[in-house]
Structures are given as C-alpha cells and as structure tokens.
C-alpha positions in Angstrom: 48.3 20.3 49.6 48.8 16.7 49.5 44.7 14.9 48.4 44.2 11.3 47.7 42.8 12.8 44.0 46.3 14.4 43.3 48.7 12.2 45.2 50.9 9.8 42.8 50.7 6.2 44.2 53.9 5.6 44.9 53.8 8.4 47.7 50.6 7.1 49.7 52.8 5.8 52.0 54.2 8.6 53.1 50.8 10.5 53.6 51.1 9.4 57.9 54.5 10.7 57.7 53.4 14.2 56.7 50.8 14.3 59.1 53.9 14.1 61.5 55.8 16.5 59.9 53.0 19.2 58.5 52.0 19.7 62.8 55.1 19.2 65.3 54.1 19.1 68.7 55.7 20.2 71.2 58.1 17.8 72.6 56.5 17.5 76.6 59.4 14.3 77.0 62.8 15.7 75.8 66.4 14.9 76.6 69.4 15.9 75.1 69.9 12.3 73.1 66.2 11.4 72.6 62.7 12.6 72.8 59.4 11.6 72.0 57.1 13.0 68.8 53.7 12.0 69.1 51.4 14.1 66.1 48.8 16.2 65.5 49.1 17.6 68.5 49.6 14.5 70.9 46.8 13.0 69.8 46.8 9.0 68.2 44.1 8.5 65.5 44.0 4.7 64.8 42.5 5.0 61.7 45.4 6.4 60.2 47.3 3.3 61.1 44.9 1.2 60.1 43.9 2.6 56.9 47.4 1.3 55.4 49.8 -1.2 55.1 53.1 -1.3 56.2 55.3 0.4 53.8 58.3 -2.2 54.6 61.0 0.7 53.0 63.7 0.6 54.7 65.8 4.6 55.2 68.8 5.5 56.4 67.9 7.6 58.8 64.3 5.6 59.9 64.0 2.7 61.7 60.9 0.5 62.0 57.6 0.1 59.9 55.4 2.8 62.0 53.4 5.5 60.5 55.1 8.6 62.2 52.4 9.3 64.1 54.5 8.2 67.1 58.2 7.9 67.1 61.1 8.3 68.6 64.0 11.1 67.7 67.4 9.8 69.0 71.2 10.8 69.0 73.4 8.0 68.5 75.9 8.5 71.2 78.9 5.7 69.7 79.3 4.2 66.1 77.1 1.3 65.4 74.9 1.7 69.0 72.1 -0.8 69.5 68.7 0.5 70.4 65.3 -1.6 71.7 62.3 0.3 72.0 59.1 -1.0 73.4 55.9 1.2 73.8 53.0 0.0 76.1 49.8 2.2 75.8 45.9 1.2 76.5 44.4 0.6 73.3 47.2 -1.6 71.7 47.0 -5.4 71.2 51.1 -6.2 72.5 53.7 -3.8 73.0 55.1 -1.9 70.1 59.1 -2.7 69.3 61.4 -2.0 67.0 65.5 -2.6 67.1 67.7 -0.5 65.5 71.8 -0.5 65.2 72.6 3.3 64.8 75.4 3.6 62.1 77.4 7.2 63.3 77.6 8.6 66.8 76.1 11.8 66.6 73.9 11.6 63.9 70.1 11.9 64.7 67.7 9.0 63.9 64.1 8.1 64.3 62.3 5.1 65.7 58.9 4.6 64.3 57.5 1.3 66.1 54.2 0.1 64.3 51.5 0.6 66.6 49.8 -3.3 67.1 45.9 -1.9 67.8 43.9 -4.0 69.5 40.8 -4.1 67.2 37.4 -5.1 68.8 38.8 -2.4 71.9 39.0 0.3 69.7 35.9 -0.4 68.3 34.0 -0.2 71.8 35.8 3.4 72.2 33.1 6.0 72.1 35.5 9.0 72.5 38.8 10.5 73.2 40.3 9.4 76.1 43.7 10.5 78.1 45.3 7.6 78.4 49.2 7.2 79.5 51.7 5.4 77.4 55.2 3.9 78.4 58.5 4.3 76.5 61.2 1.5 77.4 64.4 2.7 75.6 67.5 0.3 75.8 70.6 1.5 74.7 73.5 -1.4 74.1 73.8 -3.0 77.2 72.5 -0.6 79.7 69.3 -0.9 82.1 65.9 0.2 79.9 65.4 3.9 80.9 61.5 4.1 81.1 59.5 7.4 80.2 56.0 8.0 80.3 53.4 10.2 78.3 49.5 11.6 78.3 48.5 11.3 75.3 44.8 11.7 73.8 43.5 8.2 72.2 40.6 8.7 69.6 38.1 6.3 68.8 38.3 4.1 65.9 34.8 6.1 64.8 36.7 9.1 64.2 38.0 10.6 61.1 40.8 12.7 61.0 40.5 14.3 57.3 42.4 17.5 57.8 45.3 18.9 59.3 46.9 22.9 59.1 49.5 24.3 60.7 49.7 27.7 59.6 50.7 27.7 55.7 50.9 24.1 56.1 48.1 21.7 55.6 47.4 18.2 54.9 44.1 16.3 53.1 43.2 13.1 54.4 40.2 13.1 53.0 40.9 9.7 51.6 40.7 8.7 55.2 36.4 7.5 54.7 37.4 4.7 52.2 39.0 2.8 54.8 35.3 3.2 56.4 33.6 1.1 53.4 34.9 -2.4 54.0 33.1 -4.6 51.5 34.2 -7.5 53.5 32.2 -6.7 56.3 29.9 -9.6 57.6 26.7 -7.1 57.4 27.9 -6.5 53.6 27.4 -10.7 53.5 24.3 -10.3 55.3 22.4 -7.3 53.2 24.0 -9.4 49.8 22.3 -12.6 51.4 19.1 -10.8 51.6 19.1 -9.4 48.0 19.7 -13.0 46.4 16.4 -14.3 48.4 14.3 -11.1 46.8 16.2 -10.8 43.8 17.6 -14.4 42.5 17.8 -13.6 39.0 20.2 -10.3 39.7 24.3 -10.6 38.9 26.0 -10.4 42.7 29.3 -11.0 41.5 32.0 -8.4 39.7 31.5 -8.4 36.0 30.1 -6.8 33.3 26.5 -4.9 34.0 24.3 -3.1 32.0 24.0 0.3 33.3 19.9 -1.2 34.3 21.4 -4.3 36.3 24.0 -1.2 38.0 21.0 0.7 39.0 18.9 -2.5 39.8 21.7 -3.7 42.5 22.6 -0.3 43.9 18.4 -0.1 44.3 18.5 -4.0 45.5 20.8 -3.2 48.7 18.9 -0.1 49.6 15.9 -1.7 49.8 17.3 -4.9 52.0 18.6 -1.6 54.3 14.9 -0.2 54.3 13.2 -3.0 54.8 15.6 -3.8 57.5 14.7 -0.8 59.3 17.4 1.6 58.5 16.6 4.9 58.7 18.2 8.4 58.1 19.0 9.9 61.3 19.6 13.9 61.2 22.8 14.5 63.5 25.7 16.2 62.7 28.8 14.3 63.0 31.3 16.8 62.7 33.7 16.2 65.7 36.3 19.5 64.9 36.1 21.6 62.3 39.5 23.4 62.8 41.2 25.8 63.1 43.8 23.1 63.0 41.9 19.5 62.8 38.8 18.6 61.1 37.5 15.1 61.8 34.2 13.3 61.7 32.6 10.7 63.5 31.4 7.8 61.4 29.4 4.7 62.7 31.3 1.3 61.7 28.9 -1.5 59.6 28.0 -3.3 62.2 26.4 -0.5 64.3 24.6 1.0 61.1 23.0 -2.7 61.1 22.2 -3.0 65.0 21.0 0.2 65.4 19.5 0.8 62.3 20.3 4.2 61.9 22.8 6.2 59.3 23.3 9.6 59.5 24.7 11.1 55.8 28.1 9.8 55.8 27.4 6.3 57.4 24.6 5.4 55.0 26.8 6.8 52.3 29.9 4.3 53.4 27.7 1.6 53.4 26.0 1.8 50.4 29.3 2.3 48.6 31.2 -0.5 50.6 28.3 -3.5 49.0 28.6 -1.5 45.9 32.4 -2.2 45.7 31.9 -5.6 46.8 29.5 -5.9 43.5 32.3 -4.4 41.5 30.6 -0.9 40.7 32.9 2.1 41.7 31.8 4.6 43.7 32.8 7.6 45.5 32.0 9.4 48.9 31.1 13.5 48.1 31.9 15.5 51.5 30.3 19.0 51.0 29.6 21.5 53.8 27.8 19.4 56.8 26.9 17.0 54.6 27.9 13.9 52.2 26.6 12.1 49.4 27.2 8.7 47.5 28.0 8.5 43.7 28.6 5.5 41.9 29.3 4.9 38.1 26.8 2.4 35.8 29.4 1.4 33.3 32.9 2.3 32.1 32.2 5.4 31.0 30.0 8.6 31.1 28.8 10.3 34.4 28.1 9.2 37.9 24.6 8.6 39.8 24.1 10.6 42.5 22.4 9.5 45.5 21.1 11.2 48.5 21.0 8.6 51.2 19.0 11.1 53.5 16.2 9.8 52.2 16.7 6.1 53.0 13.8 5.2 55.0 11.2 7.8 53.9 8.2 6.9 53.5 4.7 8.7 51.5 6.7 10.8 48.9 5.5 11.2 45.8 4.8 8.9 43.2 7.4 8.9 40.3 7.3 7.2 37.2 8.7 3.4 37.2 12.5 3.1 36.1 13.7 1.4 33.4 15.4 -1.3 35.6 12.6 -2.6 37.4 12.9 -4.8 34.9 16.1 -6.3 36.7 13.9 -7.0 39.5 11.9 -9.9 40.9 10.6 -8.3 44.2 9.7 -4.8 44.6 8.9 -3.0 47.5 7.2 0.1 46.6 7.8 2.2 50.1 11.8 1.4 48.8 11.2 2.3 45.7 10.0 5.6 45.9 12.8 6.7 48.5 15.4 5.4 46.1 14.3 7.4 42.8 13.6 9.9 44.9 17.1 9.8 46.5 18.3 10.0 43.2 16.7 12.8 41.9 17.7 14.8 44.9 20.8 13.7 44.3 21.2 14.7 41.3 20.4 18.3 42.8 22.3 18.4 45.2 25.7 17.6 43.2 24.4 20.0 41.0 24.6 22.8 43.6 27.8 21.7 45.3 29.7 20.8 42.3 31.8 24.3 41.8 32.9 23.9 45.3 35.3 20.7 43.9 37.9 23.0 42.6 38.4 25.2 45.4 40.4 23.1 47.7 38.8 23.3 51.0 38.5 20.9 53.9 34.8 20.5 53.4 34.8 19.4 50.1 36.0 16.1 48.9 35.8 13.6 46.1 36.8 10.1 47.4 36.8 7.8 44.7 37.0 4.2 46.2 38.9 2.8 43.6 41.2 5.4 43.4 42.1 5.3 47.0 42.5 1.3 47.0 45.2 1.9 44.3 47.0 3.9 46.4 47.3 1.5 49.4 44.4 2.3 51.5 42.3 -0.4 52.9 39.3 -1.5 54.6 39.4 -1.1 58.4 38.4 -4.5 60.3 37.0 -3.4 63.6 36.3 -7.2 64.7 39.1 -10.3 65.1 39.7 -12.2 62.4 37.2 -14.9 63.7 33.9 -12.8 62.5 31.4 -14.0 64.3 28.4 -14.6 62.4 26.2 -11.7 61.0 23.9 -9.9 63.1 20.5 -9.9 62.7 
C-alpha cells in the first residue's frame, strides 16, 4: 500500500500515476492504434491534479506532464510519427495539449496532457456532474480525428483518499493537506484579527515556547468563535467503498461565510493558520470522524484537539492554563471550549490510537509537514487576483 507516511519523496510524483494504474477502467473509446484511459473508474478528481506540481520527468515511453488520470494509449504506426492531442472538457481553463514524436512504429506510448483547471469554476461545483469531453488526435499530417467521452467531474470539495481494486489498493490519505492552504485570504483575515486582540503574541515562524504554541493555536480558535463559527454535526463521507472512499470538505472561504465546520473542515483550518505560524500539525481521520494535532516544540508529543467543540458554549469551568499568560484578551466563552477541546482530545486519540497500525482507509495520520516535503501543496480555489478577505 502506497501512504504519504511510508512513501519515500522522491516517488510522490508518481502517487496520480498509480491511481491510474491500481483501477483500469474499462476502455468505452478504443481503436486498434489508440484509446482513451480515464481513472478510477471514469471519474476526474481535480484535487489530485491540483494537489501537485508537475513532475517535468521526461520517459521514454510517456509523453506530456499530466497526472495519469487521463491519458492517451497510442500505437505508433511509422518511425518517428508526430502526434497533437488537445482535450476540451467543461471544467478546464484552455484546452489540454501535448505533442509528442513517437520514436518506433509499433511500439505503444502514452499521452498524458496536464489537465489546465479552471479554478474559481471548480470551486462553485457542488457535486459530480456527467459532463462530455473531446479528444482531437492529429497524426503527422492527417485531418484531427475527433472522439468524444462521458465522463463524471467531481467537485473540487471532494476528497478522493482511497482506491482498491481487488488486491490492489492505493492511500491518498495525503490528499486533506492540499485542503489546509495557509495562504488563504481568510488565514490573513483570522491572523489580522488575532494581532488586534493579542498584540504582544509572535505571528511569525520562529522559535516558541511550548505556552506561546498553545497561546496561538488558542488565539485563532477564539477569532473563529467569536466570528461565529460553529461545529456543525454532518457527516461528510461521500463513498466509503467498496472501491472509492472520498470525503467532502468545505474550502476556507466557505468555513468563513457560512460559519460552520463540520470535523474535518474545522480541523483543516485550524491546522492551515497553524502552518502559516510555523507550528506542525497533522489531520487524524478515524472512523466518521477527524481530529487536529499539532506539536508545541521540537520534540515530545502532540496536542490533541477536538474541534467539535468549537463554538460550545456553558461547559464547565476548568482551571486557567498556564499560557494565558501569552494573552492580552481573553474571551472566556473561547476559553472554555478550547481546554475543553483539548481534553477531549486527548481522549479521543487515546481511544483511536491502536487503530494507526492497522492500515485501513479510515484511519490516517497526515502530517502537514511531511506531506509538503513530498510535493504536495495548497489548493487555490480563487484566481490569482484574491480579492480581498471576506467578512
């Protein structure tokens, strides 16, 4: 099983392409010297091109900087033949391309054109949609021959973290990172917010005393309550097999607008400003539900948060923490629900943590930092213009 905790860093990369590989559909366009692969099961998931950068590796036998997902398997039918593919589909910014020059007649090769998403679309996309795309093949000289496809767009909102077909199986889990984007304009906003209640607290990466780590992490959850954020119980499982397992998971901005975070959204976006701060942290994905942990210094255990209880309100009272002392403004409503979130947090992890070594889809430690390492990045649902932050 291939996991963003086991994978070596050089092979990130090629996580898209065993997606393709680990679920084959079956080929519904098919001629004798070309077909089309479009995978899992004829289904595009955006995120998993937009999680990564282009590899830029050039292969023998591959042509173009795509993730796999869709691509092109092609006979050469003459020594050195030149191929032009276009792809038009709803969904993408410009037509995908790629040119190839096919060494040996004969031989198979693939075309993998990178898929050009249009952004602030895919963002407005509330579910799958069957949506046709067109292939424009030209071979040499000849005419384009033009072949079309139904294919099943997802929305940018969904995660695809796990794929089986039969003995074979794939863990995307590192998938939700790409979801905590700590350059997000409602990351600038909640930061703003905590240097107007908290001037005297660092907002920058450095060095932090394990209080100052525990002060900020408490600094942006109380911006979020005070904001009006609340915890809302839904379950955002999407599939849960028997051969796909995604989630749906609200992007910042819609967190911020509608001022509502189910497990895995409040998680994301606690752990995105967190990153931005320069504290690591890591998603937990147990069984129907997901936590946030994040480390106080360079070394000893994690702090556990349950982000459920963002919002709550008349719990009881709890002894002061040490690192109110951090603090200039203290809401006491916020307060409360955060050491109370810890605690619980605590708990839970507690209760959950044997099922880490066990290797099932529903358990997943996704360690921000790690994930960055290996290539993944921040989606970016808006244009690069960023408008300015909601409020």
């Amino acid at each position: 099983m291939l996991s963003v905790q086991t994978l070596p860093r050089r092979c990130a990369a090629w996580l898209l392409l065993a997606v393709a590989l680990a679920v084959l559909p079956r080929p519904a366009v098919c001629a004798a010297d070309w077909q089309v692969r479009i995978s899992p099961d004829d289904a595009l998931y955006p995120v998993l091109d937009l999680s990564q950068r282009p590899s830029g590796k050039p292969d023998a036998q591959r042509y173009g900087d795509g993730s796999g997902m869709l691509a092109i398997e092609i006979t050469a039918a003459q020594d050195g033949e030149r191929v032009d593919l276009r792809v038009t589909a709803p969904g993408l910014r410009e037509a995908a391309h790629v040119q190839a020059v096919l060494p040996r007649a004969g031989e198979q090769y693939t075309l993998r054109p990178r898929l050009q998403w249009n952004r602030p679309a895919l963002a407005s996309l509330e579910k799958p949609q069957d949506v046709e795309a067109e292939f424009a093949l030209r071979r040499g000289d000849a005419p384009a021959e033009h072949r079309r496809r139904r294919i099943r767009l997802h929305p940018l909102s969904e995660a695809l973290y796990y794929v089986r077909d039969g003995k074979d199986h794939v863990d995307l889990g590192w998938i939700f990172a790409a979801y905590a984007d700590p350059g997000s304009r409602v990351i600038d906003r909640i930061l703003d917010e905590v240097a107007e209640r908290h001037p005297f607290l660092p907002l920058t990466p450095g060095r932090r005393t394990p209080a100052q780590a525990l002060a900020s992490a408490y600094a942006i959850w109380e911006v979020l309550q005070l904001h009006g954020v609340r915890y809302a119980d839904e379950d955002p499982g999407l599939a849960r097999g028997p051969s796909v397992w995604s989630q749906h998971v609200r992007l910042h901005d819609a967190v911020w607008n509608e001022r509502r975070a189910n497990c895995i959204d409040g998680s994301l976006l606690l752990a995105a400003a967190l990153e931005r701060l320069g504290l690591r942290s890591v998603l937990l994905l147990v069984p129907r539900h997901a936590l946030l942990a994040f480390y106080t210094g360079d070394s000893g255990d994690p702090v556990f948060v349950e982000t459920t209880l963002l919002g709550a309100r008349q719990l009881a009272v709890r002894p002061k923490p040490g690192f109110v002392g951090e603090l200039s403004l203290i809401d006491s409503d916020a307060l409360d629900s955060f050491s109370a979130a810890l605690v619980a947090g605590k708990a839970r992890y507690a209760r959950e943590a044997a099922g880490f070594g066990q290797r099932k889809p529903d358990y997943q430690w996704i360690d921000l930092t790690t994930a960055r390492s290996y290539g993944i990045i921040p989606l970016a649902a808006a244009d690069a213009s960023r408008p300015a932050a909601p409020r």
